[in-house]
VMD Tcl script that builds the backbone (N, CA, C; Angstrom):
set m [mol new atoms 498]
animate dup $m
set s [atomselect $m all]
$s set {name element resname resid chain x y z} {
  {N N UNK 1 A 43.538 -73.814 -87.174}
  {CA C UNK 1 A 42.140 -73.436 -87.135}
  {C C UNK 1 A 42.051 -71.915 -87.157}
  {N N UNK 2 A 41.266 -71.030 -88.030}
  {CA C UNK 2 A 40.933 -70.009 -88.129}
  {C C UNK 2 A 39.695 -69.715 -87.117}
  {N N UNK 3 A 40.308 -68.267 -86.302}
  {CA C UNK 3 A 39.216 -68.049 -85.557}
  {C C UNK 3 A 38.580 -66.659 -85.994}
  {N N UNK 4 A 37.270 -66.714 -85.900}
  {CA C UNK 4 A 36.186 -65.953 -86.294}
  {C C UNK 4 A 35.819 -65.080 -85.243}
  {N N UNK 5 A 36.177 -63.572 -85.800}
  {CA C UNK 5 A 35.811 -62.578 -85.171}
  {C C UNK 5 A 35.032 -61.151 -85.547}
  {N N UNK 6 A 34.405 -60.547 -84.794}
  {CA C UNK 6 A 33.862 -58.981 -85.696}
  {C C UNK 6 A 34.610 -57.872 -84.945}
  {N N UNK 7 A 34.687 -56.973 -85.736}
  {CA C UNK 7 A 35.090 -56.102 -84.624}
  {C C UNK 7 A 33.701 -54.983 -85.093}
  {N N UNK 8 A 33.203 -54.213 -83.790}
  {CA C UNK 8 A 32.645 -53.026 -84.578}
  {C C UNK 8 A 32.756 -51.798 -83.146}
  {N N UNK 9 A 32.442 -50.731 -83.961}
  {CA C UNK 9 A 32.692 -49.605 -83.193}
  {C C UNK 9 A 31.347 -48.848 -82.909}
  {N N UNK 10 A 30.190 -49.330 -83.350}
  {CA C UNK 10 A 28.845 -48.576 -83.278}
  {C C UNK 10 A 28.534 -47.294 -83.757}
  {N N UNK 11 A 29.048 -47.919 -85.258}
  {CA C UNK 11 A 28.715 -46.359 -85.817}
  {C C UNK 11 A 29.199 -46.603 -87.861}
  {N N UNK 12 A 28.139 -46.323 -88.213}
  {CA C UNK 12 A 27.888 -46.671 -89.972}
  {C C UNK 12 A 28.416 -45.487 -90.576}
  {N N UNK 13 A 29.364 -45.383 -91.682}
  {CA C UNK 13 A 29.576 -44.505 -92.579}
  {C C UNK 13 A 28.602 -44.264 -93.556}
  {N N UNK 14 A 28.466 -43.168 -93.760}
  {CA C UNK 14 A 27.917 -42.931 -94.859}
  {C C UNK 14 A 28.210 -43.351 -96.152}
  {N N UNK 15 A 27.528 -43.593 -96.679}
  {CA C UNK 15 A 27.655 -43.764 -98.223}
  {C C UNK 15 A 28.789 -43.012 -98.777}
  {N N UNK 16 A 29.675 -43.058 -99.455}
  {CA C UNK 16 A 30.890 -42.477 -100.407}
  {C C UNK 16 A 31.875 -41.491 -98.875}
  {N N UNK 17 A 31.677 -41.907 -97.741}
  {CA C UNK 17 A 32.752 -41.178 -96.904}
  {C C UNK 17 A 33.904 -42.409 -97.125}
  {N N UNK 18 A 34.844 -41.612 -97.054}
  {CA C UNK 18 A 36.726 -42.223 -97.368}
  {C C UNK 18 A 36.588 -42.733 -95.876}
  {N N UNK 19 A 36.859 -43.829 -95.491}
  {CA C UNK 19 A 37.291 -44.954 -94.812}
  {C C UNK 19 A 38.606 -44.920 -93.912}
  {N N UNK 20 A 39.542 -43.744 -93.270}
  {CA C UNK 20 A 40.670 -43.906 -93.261}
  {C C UNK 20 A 41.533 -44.462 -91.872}
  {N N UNK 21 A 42.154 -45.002 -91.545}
  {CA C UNK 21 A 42.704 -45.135 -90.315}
  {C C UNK 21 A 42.321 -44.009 -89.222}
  {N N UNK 22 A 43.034 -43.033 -89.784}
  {CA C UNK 22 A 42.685 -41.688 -88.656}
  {C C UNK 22 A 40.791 -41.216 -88.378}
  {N N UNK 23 A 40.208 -41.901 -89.791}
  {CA C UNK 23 A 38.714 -41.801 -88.932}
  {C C UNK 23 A 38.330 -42.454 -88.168}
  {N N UNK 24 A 38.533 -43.964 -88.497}
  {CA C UNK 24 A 38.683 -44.896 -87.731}
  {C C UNK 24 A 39.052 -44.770 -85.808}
  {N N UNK 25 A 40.172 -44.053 -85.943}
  {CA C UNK 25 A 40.472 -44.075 -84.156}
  {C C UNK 25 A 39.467 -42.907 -83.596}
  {N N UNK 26 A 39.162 -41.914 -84.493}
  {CA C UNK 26 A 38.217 -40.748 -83.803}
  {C C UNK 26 A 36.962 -41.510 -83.422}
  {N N UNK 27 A 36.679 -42.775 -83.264}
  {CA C UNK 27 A 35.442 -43.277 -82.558}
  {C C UNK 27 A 35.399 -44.268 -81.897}
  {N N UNK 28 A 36.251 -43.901 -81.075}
  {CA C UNK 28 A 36.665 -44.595 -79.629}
  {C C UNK 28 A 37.053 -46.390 -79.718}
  {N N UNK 29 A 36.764 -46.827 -78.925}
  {CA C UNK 29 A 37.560 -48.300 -78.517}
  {C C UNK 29 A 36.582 -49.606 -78.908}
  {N N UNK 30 A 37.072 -50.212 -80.294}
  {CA C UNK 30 A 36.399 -51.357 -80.659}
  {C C UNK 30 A 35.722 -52.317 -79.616}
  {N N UNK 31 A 34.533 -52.478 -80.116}
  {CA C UNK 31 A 34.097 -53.853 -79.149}
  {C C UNK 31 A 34.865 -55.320 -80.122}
  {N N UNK 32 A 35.553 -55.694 -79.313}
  {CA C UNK 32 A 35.520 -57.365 -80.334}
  {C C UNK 32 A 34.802 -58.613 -80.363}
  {N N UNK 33 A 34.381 -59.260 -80.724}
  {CA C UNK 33 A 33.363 -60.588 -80.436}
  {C C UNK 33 A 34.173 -62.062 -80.986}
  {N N UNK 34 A 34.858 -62.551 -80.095}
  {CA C UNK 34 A 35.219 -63.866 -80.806}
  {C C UNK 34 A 33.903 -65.019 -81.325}
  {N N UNK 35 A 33.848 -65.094 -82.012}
  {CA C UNK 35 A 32.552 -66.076 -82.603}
  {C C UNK 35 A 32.824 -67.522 -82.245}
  {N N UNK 36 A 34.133 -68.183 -81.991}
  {CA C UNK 36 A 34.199 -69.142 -82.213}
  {C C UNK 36 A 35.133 -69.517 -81.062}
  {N N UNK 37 A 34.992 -70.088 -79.750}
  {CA C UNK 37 A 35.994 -70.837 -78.966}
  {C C UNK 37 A 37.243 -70.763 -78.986}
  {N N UNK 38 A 38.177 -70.131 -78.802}
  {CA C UNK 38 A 39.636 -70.502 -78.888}
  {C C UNK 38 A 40.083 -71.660 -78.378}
  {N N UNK 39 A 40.798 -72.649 -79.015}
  {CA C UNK 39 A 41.317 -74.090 -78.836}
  {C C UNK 39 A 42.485 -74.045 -77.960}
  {N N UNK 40 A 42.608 -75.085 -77.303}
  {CA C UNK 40 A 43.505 -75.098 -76.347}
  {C C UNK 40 A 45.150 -74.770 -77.295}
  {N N UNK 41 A 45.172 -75.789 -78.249}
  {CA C UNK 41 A 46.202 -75.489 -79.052}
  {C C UNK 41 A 46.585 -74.288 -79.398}
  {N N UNK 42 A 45.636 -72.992 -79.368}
  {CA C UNK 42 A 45.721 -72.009 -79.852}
  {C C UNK 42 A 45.769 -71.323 -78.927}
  {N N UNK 43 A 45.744 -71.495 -77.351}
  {CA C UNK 43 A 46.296 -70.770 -76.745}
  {C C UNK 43 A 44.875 -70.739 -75.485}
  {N N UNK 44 A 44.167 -71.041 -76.230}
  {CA C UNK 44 A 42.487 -70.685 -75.477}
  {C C UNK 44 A 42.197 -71.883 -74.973}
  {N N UNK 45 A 40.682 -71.955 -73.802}
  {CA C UNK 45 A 40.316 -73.425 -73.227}
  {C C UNK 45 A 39.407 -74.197 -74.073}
  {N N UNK 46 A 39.042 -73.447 -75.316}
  {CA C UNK 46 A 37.981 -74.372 -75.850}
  {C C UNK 46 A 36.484 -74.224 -75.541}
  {N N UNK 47 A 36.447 -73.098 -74.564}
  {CA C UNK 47 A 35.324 -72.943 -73.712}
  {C C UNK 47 A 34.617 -71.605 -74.091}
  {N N UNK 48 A 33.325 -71.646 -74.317}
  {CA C UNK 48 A 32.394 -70.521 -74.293}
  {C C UNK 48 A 32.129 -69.716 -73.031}
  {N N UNK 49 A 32.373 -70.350 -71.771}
  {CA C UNK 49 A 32.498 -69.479 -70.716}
  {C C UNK 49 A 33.164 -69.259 -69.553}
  {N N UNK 50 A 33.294 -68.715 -68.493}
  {CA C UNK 50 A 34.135 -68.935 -67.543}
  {C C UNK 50 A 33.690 -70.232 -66.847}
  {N N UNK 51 A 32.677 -70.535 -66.247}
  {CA C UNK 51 A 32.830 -71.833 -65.781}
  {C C UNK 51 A 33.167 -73.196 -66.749}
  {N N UNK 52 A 32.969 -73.499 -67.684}
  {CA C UNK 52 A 33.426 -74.802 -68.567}
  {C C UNK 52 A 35.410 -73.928 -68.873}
  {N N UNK 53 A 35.320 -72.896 -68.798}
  {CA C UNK 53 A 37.309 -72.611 -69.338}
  {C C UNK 53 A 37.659 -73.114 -67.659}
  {N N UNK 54 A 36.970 -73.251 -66.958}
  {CA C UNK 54 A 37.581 -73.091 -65.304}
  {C C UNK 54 A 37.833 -75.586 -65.594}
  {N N UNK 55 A 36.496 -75.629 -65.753}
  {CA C UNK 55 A 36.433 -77.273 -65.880}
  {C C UNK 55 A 37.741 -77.360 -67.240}
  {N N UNK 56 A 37.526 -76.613 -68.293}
  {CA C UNK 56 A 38.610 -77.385 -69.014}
  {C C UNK 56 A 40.272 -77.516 -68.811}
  {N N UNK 57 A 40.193 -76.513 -67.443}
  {CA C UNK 57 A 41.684 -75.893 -67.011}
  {C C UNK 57 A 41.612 -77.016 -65.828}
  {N N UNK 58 A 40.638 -77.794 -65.367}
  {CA C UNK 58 A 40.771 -78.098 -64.082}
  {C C UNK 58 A 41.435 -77.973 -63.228}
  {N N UNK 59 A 40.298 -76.818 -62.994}
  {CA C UNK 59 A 40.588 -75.681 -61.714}
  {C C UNK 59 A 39.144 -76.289 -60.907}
  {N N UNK 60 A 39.476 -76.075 -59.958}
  {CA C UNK 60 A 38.058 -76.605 -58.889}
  {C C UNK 60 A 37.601 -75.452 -58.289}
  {N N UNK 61 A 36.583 -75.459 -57.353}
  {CA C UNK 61 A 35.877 -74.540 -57.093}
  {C C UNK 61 A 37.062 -73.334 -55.918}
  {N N UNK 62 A 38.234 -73.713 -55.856}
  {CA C UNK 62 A 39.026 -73.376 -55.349}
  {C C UNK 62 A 39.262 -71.746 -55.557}
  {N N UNK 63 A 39.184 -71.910 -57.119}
  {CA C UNK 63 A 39.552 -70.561 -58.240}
  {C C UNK 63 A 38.790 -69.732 -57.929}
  {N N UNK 64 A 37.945 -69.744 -57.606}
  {CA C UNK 64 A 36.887 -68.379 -57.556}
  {C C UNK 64 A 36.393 -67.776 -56.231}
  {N N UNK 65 A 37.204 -68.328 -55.156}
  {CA C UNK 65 A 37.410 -68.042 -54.145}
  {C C UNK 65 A 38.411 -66.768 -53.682}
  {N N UNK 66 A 37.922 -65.654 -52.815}
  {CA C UNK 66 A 38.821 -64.630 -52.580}
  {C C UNK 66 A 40.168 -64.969 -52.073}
  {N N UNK 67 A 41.115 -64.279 -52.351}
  {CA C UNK 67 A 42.593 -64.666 -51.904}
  {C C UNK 67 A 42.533 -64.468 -50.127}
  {N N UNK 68 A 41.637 -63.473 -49.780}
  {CA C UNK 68 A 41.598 -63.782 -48.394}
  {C C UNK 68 A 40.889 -64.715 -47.633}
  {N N UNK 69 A 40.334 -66.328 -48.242}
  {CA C UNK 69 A 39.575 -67.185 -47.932}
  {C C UNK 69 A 41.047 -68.194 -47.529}
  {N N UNK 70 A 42.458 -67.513 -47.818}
  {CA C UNK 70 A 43.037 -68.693 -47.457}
  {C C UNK 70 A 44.597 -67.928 -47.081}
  {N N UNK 71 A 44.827 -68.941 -46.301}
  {CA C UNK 71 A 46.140 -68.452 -45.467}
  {C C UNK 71 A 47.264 -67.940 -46.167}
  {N N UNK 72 A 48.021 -66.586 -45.659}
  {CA C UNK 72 A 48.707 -66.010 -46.769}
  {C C UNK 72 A 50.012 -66.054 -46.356}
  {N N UNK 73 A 50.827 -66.421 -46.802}
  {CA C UNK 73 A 52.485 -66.527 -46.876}
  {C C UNK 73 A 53.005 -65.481 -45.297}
  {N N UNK 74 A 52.560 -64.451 -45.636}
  {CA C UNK 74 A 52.962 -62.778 -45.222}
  {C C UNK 74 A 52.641 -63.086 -43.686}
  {N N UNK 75 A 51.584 -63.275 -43.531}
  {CA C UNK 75 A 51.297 -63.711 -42.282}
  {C C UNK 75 A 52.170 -64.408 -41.271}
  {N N UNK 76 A 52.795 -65.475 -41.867}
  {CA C UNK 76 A 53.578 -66.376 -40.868}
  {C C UNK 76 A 52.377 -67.409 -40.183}
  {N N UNK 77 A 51.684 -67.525 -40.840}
  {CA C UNK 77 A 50.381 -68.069 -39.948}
  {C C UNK 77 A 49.500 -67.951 -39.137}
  {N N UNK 78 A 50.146 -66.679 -38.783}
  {CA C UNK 78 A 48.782 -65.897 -37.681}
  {C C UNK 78 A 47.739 -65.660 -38.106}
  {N N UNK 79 A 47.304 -65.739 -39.351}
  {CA C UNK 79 A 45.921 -66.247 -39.018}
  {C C UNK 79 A 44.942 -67.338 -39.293}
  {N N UNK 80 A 45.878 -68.272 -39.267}
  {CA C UNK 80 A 44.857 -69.262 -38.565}
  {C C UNK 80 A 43.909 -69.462 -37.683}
  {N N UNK 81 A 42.989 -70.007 -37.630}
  {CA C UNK 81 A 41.589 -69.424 -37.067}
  {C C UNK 81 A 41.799 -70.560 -35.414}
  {N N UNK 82 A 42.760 -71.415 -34.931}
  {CA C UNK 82 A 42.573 -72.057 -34.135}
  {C C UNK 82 A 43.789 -72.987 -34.210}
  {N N UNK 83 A 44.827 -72.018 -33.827}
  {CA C UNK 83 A 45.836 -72.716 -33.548}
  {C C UNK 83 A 46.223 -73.777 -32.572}
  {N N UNK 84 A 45.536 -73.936 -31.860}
  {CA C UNK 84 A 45.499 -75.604 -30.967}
  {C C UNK 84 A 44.972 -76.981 -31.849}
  {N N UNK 85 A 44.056 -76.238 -32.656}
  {CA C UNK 85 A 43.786 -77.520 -33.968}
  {C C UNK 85 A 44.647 -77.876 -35.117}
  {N N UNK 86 A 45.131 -76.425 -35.124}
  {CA C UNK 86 A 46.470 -76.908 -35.978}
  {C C UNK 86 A 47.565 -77.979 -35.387}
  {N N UNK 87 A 48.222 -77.550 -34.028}
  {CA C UNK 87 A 49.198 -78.193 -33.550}
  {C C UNK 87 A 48.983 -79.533 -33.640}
  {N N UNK 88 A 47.702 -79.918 -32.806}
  {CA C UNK 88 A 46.681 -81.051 -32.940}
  {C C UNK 88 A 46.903 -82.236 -34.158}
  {N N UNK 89 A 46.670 -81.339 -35.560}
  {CA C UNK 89 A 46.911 -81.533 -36.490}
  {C C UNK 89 A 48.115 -82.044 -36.935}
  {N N UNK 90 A 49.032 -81.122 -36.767}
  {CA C UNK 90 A 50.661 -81.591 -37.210}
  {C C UNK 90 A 50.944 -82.351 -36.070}
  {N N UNK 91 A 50.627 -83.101 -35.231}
  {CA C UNK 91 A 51.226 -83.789 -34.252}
  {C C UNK 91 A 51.913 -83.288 -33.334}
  {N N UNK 92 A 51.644 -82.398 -33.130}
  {CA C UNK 92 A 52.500 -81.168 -31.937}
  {C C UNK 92 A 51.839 -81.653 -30.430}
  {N N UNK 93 A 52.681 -81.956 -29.184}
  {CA C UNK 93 A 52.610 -82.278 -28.158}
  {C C UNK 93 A 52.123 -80.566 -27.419}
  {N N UNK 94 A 52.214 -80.545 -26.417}
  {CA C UNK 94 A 52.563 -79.255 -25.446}
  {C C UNK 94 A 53.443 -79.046 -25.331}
  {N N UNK 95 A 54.705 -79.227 -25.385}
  {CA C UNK 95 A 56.084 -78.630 -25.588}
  {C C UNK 95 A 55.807 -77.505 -26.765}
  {N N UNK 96 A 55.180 -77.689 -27.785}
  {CA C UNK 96 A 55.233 -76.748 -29.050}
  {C C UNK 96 A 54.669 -75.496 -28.395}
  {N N UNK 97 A 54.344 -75.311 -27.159}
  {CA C UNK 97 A 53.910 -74.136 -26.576}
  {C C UNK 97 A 54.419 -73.191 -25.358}
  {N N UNK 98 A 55.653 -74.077 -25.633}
  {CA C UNK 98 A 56.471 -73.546 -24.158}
  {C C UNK 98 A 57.367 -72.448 -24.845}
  {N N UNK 99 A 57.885 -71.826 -24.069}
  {CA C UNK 99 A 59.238 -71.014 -24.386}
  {C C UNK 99 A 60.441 -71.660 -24.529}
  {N N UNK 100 A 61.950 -71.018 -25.359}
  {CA C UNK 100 A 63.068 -72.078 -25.264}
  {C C UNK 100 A 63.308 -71.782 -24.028}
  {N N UNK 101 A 63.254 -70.874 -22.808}
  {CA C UNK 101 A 63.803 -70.959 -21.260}
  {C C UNK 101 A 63.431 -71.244 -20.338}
  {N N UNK 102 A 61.848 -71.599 -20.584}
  {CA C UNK 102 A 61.089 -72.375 -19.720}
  {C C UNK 102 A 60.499 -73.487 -19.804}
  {N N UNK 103 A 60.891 -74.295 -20.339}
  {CA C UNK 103 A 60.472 -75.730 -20.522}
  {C C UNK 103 A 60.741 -76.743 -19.835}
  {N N UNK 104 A 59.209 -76.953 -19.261}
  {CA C UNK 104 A 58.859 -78.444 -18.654}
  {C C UNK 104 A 58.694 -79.585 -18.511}
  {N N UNK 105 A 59.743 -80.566 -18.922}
  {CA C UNK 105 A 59.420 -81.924 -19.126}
  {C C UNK 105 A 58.956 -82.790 -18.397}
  {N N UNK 106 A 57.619 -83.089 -18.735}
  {CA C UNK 106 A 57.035 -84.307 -17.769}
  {C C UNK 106 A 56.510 -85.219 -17.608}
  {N N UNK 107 A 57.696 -85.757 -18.427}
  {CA C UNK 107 A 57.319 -87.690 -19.440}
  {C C UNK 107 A 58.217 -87.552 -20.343}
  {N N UNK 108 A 58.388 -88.420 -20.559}
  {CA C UNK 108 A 59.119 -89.295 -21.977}
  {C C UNK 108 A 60.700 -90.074 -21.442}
  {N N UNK 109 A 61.522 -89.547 -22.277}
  {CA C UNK 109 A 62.996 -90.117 -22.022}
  {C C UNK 109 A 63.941 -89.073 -22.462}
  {N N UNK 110 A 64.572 -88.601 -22.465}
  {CA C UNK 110 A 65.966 -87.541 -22.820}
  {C C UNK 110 A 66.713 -88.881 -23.308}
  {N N UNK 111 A 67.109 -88.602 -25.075}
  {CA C UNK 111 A 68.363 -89.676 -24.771}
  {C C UNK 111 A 69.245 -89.288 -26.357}
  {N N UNK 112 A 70.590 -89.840 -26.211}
  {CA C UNK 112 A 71.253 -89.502 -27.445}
  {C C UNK 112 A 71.709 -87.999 -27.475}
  {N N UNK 113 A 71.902 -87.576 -26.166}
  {CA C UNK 113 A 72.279 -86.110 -26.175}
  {C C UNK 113 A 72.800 -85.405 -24.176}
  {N N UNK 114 A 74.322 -84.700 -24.784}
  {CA C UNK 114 A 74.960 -84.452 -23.126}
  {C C UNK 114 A 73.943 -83.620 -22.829}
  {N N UNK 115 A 73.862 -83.687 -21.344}
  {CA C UNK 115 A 73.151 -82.107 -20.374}
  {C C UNK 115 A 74.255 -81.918 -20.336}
  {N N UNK 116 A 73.927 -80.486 -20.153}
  {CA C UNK 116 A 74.691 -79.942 -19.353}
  {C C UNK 116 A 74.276 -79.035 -18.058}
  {N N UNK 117 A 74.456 -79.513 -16.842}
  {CA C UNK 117 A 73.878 -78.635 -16.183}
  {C C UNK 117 A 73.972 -77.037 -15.933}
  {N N UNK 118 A 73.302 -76.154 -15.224}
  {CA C UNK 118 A 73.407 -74.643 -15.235}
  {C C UNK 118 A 74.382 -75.201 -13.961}
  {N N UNK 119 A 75.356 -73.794 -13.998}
  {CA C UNK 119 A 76.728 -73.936 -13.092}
  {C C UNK 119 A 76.475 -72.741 -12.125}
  {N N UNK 120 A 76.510 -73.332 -10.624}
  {CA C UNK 120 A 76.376 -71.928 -9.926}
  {C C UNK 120 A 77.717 -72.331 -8.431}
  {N N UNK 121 A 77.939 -71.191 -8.087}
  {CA C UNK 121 A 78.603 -70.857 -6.863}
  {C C UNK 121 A 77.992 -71.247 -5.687}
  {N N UNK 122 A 78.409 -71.785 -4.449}
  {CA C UNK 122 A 77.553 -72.148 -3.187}
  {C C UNK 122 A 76.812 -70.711 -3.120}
  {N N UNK 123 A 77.106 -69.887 -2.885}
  {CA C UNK 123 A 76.653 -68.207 -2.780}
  {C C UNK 123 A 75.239 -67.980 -3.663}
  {N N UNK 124 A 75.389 -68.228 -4.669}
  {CA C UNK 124 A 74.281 -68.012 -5.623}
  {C C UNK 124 A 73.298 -69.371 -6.066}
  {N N UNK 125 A 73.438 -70.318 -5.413}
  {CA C UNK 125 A 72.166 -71.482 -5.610}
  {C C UNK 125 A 70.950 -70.913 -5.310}
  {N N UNK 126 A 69.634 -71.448 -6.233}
  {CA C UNK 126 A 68.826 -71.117 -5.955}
  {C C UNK 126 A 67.868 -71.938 -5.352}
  {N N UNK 127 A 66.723 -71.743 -4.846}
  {CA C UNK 127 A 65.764 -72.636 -3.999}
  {C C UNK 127 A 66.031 -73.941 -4.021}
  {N N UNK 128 A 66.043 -74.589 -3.079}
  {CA C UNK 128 A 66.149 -76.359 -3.379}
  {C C UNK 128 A 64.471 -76.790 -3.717}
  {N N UNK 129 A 63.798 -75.581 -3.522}
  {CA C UNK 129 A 62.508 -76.392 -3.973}
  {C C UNK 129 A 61.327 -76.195 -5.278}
  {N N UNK 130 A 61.449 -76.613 -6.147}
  {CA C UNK 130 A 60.894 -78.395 -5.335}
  {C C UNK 130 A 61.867 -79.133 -5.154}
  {N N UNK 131 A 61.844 -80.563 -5.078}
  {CA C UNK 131 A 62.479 -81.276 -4.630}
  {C C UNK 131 A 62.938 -81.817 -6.335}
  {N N UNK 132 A 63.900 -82.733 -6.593}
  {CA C UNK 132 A 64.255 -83.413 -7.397}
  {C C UNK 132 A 65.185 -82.475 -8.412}
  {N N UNK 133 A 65.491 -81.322 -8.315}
  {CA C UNK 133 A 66.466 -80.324 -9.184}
  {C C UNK 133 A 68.181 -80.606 -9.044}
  {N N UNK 134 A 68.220 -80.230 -10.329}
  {CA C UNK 134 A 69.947 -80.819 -9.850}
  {C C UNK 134 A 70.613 -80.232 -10.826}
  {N N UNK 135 A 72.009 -79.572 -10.047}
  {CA C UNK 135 A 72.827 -78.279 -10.691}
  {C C UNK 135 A 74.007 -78.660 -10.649}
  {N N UNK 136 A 74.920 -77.795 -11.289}
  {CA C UNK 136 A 76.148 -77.910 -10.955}
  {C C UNK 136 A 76.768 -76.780 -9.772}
  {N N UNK 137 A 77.643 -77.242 -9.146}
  {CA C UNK 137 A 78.286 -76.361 -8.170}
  {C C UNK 137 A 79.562 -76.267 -7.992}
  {N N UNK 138 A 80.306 -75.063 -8.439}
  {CA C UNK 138 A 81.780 -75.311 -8.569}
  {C C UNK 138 A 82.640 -74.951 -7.360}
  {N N UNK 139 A 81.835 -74.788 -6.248}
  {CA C UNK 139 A 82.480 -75.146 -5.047}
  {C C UNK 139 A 81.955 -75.603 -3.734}
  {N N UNK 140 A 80.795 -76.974 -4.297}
  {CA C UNK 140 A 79.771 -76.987 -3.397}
  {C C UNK 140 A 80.453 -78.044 -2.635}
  {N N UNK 141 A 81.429 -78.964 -2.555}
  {CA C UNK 141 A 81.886 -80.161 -2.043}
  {C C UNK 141 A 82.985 -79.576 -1.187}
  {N N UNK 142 A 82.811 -78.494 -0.357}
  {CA C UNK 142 A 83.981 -78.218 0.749}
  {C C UNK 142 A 85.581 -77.598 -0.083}
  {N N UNK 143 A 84.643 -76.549 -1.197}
  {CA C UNK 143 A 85.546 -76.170 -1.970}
  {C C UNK 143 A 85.480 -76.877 -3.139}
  {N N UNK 144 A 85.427 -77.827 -3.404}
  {CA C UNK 144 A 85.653 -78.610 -5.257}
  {C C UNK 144 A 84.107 -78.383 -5.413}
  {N N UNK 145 A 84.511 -78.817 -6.805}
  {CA C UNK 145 A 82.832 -78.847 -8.031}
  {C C UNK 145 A 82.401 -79.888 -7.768}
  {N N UNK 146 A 81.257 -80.049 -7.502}
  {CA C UNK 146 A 80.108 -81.284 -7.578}
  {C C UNK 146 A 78.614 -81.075 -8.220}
  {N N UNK 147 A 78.159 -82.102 -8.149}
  {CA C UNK 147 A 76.728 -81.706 -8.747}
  {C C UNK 147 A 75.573 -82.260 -7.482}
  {N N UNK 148 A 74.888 -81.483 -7.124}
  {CA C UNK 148 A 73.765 -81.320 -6.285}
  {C C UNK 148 A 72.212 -81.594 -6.705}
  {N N UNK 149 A 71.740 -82.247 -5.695}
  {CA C UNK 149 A 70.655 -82.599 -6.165}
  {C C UNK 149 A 69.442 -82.330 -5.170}
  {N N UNK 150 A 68.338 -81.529 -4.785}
  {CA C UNK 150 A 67.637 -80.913 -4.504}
  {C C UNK 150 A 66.793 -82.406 -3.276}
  {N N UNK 151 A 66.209 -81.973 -2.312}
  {CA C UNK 151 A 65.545 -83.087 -1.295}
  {C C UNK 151 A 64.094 -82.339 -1.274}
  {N N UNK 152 A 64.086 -80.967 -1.623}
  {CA C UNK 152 A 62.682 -79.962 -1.525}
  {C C UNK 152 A 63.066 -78.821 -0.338}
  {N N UNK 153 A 64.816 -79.098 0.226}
  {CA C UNK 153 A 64.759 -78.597 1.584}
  {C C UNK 153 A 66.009 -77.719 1.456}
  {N N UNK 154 A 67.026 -78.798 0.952}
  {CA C UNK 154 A 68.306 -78.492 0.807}
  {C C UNK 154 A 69.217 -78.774 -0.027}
  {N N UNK 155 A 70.286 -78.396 -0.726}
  {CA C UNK 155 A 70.889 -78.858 -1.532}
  {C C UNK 155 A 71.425 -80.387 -1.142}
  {N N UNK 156 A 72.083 -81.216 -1.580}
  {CA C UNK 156 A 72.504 -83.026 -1.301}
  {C C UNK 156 A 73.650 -82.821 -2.507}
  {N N UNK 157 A 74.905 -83.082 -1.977}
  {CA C UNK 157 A 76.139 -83.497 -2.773}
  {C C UNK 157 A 76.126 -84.970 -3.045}
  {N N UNK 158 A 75.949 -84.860 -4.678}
  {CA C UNK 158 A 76.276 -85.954 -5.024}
  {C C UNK 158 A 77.673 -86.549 -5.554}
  {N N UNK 159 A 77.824 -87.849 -4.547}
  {CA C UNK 159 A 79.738 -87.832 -4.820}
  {C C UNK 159 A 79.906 -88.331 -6.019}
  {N N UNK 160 A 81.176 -87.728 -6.204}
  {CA C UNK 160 A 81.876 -87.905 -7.292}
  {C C UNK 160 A 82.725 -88.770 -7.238}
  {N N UNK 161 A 82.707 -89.970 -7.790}
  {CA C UNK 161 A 83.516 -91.393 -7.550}
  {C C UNK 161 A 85.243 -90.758 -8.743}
  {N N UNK 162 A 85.912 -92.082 -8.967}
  {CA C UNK 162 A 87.198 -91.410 -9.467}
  {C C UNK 162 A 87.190 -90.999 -10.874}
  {N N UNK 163 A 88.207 -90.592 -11.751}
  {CA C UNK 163 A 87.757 -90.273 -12.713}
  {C C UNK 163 A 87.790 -91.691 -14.187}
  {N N UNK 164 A 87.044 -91.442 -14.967}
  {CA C UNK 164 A 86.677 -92.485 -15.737}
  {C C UNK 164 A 88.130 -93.067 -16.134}
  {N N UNK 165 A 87.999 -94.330 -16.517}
  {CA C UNK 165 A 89.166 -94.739 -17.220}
  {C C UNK 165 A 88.691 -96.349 -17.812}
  {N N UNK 166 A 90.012 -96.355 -19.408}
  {CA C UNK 166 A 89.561 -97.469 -19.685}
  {C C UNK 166 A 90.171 -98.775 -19.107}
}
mol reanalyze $m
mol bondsrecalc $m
mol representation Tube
mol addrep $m
């Protein structure tokens, strides 16, 4: 398909003036007018304007929206306008808001994975309270390692029966 165009520069020669390239550029920057749609085949949408080239590209009203109407890579997500609706969203509990060194579990099940407890010296245990905490102690059993378990008051040695076997 041949496409139909004018070009003009706004401005008539005179009668018998020579025509030449170099007169030509001394009057500044062509307007061009495509007359006729460019076809998709040809590279174009087929469309007389930006909204029908936007429908023939189907592009939605998405396109003509500022790049700052939507969350940008660079960010990391900070700005999201309400990050509790997000979490909300992706299925995020309250854990997704804790720190990795302070985290509170209070419900569910732990399973498919060793603890290991934090290891301390009789000398350096810390508070028994609250109640229900439980550490390791590598010389809390009258000299040997045991693991201790908190009453809210005092540490409680928990015995250590023999060692596993099959």
């Amino acid at each position: 398909m041949a496409i139909s165009a004018s070009v003009t520069r706004g401005f008539t020669f005179a009668t018998g003036v020579e025509v030449t390239a170099a007169a030509l550029n001394q009057l500044g920057t062509p307007t061009v007018t495509v007359a006729t749609p460019i076809a998709v085949s040809n590279g174009g949408t087929g469309s007389a304007n930006a909204s029908d080239a936007r429908t023939a590209l189907g592009l939605g009203s998405a396109s003509t929206q500022a790049t700052s109407a939507f969350l940008q890579p660079s960010n990391n997500l900070s700005d999201v306008s309400a990050a509790s609706t997000s979490r909300t969203n992706l299925g995020l509990g309250t854990i997704a808001t804790q720190a990795a060194n302070a985290v509170a579990l209070t419900g569910g099940t732990i399973s498919g994975t060793i603890m290991t407890l934090r290891s301390y010296a009789v000398s350096g245990v810390p508070s028994a309270s609250p109640a229900g905490q439980m550490i390791y102690v590598t010389d809390g059993n009258s000299g040997a390692a045991t693991v201790a378990v908190s009453d809210g008051s005092n540490w409680k040695v928990v015995a250590l029966g023999a060692t596993i076997s099959t």
